[in-house]
RODRENGU-171363 format. One record per residue (C-alpha): residue number from 1; residue in one letter; x, y, z. Coordinates in steps of 0.1 Angstrom, whole numbers, plus 5000, padded with zeros to 4 digits. Example, Ala and Ser with C-alpha at 12.3 -4.5 7.8 and 13.67 -1.06 7.14 Angstrom:
BEGIN
+-----+----+------+------+------+
|   i | aa |    u |    v |    w |
+-----+----+------+------+------+
|   1 |  A | 5123 | 4955 | 5078 |
|   2 |  S | 5137 | 4989 | 5071 |
+-----+----+------+------+------+
REM end
This chain:
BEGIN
+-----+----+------+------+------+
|   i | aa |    u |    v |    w |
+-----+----+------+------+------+
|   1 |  X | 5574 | 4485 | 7229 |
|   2 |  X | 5601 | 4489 | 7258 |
|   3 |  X | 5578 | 4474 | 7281 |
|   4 |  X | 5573 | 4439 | 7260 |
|   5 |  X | 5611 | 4441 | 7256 |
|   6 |  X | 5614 | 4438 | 7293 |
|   7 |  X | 5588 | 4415 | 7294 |
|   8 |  X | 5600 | 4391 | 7273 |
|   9 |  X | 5634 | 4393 | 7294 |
|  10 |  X | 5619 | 4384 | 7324 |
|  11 |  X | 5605 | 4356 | 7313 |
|  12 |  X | 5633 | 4345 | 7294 |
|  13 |  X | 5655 | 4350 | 7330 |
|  14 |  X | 5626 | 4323 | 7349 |
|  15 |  X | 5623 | 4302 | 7318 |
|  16 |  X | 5660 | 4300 | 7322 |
|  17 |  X | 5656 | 4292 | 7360 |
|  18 |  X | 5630 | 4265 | 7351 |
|  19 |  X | 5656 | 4248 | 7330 |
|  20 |  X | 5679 | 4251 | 7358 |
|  21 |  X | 5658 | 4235 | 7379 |
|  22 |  X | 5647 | 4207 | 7357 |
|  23 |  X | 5682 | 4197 | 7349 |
|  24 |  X | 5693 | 4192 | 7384 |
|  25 |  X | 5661 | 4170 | 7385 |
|  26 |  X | 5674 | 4145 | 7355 |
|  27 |  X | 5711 | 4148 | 7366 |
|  28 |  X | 5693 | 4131 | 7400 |
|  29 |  X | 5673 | 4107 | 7386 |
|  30 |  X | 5694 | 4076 | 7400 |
|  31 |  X | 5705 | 4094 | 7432 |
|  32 |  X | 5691 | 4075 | 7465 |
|  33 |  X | 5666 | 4092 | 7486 |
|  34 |  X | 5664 | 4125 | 7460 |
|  35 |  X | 5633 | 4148 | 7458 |
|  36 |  X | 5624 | 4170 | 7428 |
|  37 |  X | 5620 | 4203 | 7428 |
|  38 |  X | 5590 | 4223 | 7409 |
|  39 |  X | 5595 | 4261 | 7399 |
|  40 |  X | 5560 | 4282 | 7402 |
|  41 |  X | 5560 | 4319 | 7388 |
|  42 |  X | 5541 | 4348 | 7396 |
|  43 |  X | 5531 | 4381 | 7373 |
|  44 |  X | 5557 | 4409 | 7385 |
|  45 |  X | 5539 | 4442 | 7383 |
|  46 |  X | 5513 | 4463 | 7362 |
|  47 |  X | 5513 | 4491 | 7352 |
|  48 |  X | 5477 | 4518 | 7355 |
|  49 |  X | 5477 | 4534 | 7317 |
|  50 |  X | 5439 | 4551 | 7329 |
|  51 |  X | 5416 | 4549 | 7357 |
|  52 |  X | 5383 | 4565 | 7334 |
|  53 |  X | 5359 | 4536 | 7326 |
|  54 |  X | 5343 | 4511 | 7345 |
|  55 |  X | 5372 | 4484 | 7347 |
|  56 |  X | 5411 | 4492 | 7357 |
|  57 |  X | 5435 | 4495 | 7326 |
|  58 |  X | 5465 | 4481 | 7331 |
|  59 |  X | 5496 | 4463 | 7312 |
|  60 |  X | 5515 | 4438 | 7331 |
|  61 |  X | 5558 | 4446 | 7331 |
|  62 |  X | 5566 | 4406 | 7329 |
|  63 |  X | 5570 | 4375 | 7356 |
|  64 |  X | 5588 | 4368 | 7386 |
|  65 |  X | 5597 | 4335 | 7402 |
|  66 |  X | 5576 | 4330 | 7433 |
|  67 |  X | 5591 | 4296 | 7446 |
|  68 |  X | 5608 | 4264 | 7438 |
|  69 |  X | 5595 | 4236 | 7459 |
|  70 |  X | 5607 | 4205 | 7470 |
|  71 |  X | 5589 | 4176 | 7466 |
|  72 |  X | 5588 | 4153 | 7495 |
|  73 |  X | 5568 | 4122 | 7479 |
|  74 |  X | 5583 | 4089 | 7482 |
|  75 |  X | 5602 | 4075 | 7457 |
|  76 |  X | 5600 | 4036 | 7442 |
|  77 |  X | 5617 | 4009 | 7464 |
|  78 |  X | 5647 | 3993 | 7451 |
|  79 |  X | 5656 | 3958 | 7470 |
|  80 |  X | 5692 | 3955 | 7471 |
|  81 |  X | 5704 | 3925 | 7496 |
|  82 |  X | 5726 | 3946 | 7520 |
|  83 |  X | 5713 | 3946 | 7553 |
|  84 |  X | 5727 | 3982 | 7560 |
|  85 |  X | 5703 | 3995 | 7530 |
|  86 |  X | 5674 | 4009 | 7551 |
|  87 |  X | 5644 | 4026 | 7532 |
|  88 |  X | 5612 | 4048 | 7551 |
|  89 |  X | 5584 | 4035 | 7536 |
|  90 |  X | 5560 | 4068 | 7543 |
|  91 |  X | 5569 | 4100 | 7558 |
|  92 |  X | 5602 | 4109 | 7578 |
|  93 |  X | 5637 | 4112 | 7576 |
|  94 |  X | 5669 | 4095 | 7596 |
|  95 |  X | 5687 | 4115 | 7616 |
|  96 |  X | 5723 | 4114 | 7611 |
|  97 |  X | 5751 | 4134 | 7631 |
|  98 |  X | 5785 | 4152 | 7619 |
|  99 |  X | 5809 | 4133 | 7644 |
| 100 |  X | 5839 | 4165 | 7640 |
| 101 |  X | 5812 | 4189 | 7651 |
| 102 |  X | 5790 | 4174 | 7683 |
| 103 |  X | 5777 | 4195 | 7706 |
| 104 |  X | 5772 | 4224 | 7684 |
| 105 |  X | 5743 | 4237 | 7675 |
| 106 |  X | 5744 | 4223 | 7635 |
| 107 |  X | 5753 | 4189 | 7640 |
| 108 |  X | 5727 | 4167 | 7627 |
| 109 |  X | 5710 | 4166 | 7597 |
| 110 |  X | 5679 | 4148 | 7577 |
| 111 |  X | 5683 | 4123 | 7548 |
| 112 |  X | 5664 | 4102 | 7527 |
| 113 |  X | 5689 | 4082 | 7516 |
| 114 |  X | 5699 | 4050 | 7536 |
| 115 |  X | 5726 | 4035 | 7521 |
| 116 |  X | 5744 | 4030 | 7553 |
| 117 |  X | 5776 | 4011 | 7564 |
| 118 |  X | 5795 | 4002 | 7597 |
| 119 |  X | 5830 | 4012 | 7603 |
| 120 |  X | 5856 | 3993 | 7619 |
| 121 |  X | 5845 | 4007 | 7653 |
| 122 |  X | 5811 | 3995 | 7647 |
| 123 |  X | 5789 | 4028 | 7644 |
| 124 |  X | 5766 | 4028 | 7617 |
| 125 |  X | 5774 | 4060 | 7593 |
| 126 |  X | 5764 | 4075 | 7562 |
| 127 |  X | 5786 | 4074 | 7527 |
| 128 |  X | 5801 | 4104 | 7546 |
| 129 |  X | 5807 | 4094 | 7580 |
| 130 |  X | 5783 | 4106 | 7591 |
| 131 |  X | 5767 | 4088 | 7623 |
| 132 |  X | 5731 | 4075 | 7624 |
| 133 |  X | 5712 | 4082 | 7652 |
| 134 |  X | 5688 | 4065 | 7674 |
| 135 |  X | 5674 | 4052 | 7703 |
| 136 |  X | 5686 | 4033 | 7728 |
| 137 |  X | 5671 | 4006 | 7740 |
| 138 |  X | 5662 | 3992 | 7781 |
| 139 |  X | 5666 | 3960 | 7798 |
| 140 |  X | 5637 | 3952 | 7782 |
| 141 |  X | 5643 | 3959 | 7747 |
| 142 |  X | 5621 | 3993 | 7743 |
| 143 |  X | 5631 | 4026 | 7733 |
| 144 |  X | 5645 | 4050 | 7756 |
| 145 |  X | 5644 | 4087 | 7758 |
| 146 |  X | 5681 | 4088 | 7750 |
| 147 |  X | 5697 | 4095 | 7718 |
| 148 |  X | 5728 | 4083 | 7706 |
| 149 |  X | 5746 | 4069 | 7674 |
| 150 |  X | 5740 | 4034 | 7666 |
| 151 |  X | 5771 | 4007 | 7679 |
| 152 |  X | 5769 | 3973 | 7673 |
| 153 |  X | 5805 | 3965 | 7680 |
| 154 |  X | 5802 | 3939 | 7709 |
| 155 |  X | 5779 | 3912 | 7685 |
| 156 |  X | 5787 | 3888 | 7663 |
| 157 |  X | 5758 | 3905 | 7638 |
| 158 |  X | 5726 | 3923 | 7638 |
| 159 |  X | 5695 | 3930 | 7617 |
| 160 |  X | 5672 | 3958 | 7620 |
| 161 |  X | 5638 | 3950 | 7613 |
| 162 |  X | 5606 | 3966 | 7602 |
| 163 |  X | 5598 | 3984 | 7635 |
| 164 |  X | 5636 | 3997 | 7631 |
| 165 |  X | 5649 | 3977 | 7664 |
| 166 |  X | 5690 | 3970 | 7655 |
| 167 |  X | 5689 | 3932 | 7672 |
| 168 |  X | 5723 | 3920 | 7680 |
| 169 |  X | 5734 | 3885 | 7677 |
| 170 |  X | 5760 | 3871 | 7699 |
| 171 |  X | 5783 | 3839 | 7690 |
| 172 |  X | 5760 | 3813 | 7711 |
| 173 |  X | 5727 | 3827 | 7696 |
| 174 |  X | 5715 | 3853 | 7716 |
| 175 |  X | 5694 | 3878 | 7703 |
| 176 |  X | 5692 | 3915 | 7719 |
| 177 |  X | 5678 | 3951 | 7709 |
| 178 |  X | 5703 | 3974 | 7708 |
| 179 |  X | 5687 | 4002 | 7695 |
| 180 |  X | 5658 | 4018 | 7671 |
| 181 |  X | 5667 | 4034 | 7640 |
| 182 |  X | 5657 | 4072 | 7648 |
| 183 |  X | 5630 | 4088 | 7629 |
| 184 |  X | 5620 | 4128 | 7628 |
| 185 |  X | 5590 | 4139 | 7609 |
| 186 |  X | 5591 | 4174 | 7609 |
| 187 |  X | 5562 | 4197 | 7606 |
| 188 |  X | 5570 | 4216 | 7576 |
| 189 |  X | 5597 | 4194 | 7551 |
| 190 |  X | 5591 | 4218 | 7523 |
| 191 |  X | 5610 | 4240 | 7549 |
| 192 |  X | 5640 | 4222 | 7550 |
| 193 |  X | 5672 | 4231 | 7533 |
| 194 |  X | 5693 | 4214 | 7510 |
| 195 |  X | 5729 | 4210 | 7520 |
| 196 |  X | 5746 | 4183 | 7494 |
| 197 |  X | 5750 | 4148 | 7498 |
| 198 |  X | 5710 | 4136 | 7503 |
| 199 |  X | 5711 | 4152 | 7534 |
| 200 |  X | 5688 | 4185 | 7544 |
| 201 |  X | 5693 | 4205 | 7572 |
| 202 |  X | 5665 | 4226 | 7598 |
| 203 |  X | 5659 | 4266 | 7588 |
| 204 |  X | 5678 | 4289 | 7613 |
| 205 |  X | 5644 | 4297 | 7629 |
| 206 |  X | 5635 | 4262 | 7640 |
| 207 |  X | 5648 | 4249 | 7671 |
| 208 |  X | 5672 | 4216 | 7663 |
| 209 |  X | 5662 | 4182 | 7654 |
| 210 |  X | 5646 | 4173 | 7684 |
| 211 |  X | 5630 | 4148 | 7698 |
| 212 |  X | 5639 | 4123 | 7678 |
| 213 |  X | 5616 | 4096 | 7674 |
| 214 |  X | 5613 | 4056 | 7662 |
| 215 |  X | 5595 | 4044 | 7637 |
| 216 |  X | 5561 | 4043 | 7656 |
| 217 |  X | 5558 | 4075 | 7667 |
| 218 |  X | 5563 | 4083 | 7631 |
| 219 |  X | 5538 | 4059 | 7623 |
| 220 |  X | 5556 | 4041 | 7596 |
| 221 |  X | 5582 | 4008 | 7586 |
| 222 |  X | 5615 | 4009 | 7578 |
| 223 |  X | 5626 | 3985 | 7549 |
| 224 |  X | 5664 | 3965 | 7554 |
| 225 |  X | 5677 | 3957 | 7527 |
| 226 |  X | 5663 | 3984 | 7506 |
| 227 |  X | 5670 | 4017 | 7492 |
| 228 |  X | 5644 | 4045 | 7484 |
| 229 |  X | 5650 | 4058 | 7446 |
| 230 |  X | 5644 | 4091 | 7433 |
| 231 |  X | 5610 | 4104 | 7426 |
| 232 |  X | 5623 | 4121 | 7397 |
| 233 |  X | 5595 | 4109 | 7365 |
| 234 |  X | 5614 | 4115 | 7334 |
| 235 |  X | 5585 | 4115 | 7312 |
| 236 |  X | 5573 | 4142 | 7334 |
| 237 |  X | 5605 | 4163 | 7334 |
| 238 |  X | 5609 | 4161 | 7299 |
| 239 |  X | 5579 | 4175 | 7292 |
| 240 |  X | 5583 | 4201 | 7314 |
| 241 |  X | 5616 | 4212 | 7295 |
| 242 |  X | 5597 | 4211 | 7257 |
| 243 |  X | 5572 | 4234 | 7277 |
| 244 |  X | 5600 | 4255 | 7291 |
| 245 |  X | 5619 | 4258 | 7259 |
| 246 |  X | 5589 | 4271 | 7239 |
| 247 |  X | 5582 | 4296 | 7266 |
| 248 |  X | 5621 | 4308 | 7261 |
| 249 |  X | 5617 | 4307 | 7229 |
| 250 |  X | 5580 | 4326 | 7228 |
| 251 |  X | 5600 | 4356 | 7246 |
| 252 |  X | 5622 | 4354 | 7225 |
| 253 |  X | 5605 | 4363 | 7197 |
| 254 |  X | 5585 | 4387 | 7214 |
| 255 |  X | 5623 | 4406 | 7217 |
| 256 |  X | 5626 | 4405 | 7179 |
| 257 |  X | 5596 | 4413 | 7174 |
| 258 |  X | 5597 | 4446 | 7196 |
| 259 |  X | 5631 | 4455 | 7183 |
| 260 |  X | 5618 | 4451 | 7150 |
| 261 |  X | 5592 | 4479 | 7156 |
| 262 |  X | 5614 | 4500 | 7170 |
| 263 |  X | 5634 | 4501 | 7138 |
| 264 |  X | 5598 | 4507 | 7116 |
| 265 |  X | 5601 | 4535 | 7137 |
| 266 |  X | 5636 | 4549 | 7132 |
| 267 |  X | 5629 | 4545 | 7095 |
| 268 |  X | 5600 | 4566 | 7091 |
| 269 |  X | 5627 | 4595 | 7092 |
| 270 |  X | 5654 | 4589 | 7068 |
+-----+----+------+------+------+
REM end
């Protein structure tokens, strides 16, 4: 009877968790570039009650969580008009750089979400100031191996298109690359961390953010004038939470029901 007590509170803790977990999800449902996160659980231990017979006997002592995983799948495309609105179309993240913290070893970061502007110095940056990064571009309009935030300052305008070139316009017409949008497509992006703001950051263990690519090597497009939406599937999340709150509520009762035993048993001595 203790044992399904504690049972029932450990899965009433990761039922808990799941909820957690699904509510960040809907709270992010219209946040650009956002990936869902799925909670997987595991059986914690069991317990040997004999080792005669053929087969094992064992109880289990309740759940565990194993992981919560993000989900990296692309979300819907949202056209919105605004040329600094960039959206990956397949794999990959932009590479965006903390400008108060260059040079050390946790200055740039991974995002999703392109909702980019250009500041009066004419460097491209995130909602947060943060620089984008790319690569420069040679006499001849390809990419270099240098990396540095994007300027457009000395043009008129620019566009970026598809293949993530940043073509500057000048007053009488002329057209030159200035840069390419960079693109990193790291091994392992269910291994990046979370940091706030869209953005994700490398684990400790893995070198920095480097190289950093274009949008070939990462074999995709990049959309202008779009933003990439949250995967987040209500339908999906919600069903998830009916599923999650009859599991809480299941353990629950199994509580009760345990405790109610327990008193059977104080009674048969009055």
């Amino acid at each position: 009877m203790l044992r399904s007590m504690y049972s029932g509170v450990s899965g009433m803790k990761n039922f808990q968790t799941k909820l957690d977990v699904i509510g960040n999800n809907i709270a992010n449902v219209n946040t650009n570039g956002y990936k869902k996160s799925t909670v997987n659980f595991q059986d914690l231990i069991s317990q040997n009650m004999s080792n005669s017979g053929t087969n094992p006997m064992q109880v289990g002592l309740g759940t565990t969580t194993s992981a919560i995983n993000v989900n990296h799948n692309p979300g819907s495309v949202m056209s919105t008009g605004i040329g600094t609105d960039l959206a990956i179309m397949e794999k990959g993240f932009f590479v965006v750089q903390d400008p108060e913290a260059v040079g050390t070893t946790n200055d740039q970061f991974l995002t999703r979400s392109g909702s980019f502007s250009v500041t009066t110095a004419g460097n491209l940056v995130t909602a947060q100031g943060y620089n984008v990064l790319g690569k420069t571009a040679d006499v001849n309009g390809q990419p270099t191996t240098v990396t540095a935030p994007i300027n457009v300052s000395t043009y008129d305008s620019f566009r970026i298109n598809r293949s993530g070139e940043v073509i500057g316009r000048q007053a009488n017409g002329d057209e030159t690359t200035i840069a390419f949008v960079g693109i990193s497509n790291p091994e392992n992006p269910e291994g990046l961390k979370k940091i706030g703001g869209s953005m994700y950051e490398m684990p400790a263990q893995v070198p920095p953010i480097d190289p950093i690519g274009t949008a070939a090597d990462a074999n995709t497009e990049i959309g202008s004038g779009m933003l990439e939406m949250s995967n987040v599937d209500l339908t999906e999340e919600f069903t998830e939470m009916i599923i999650a709150q009859r599991g809480f509520q299941a353990n629950s009762r199994t509580i009760t029901t345990s405790d109610e035993i327990l008193q059977e048993v104080m009674n048969l001595k009055r």
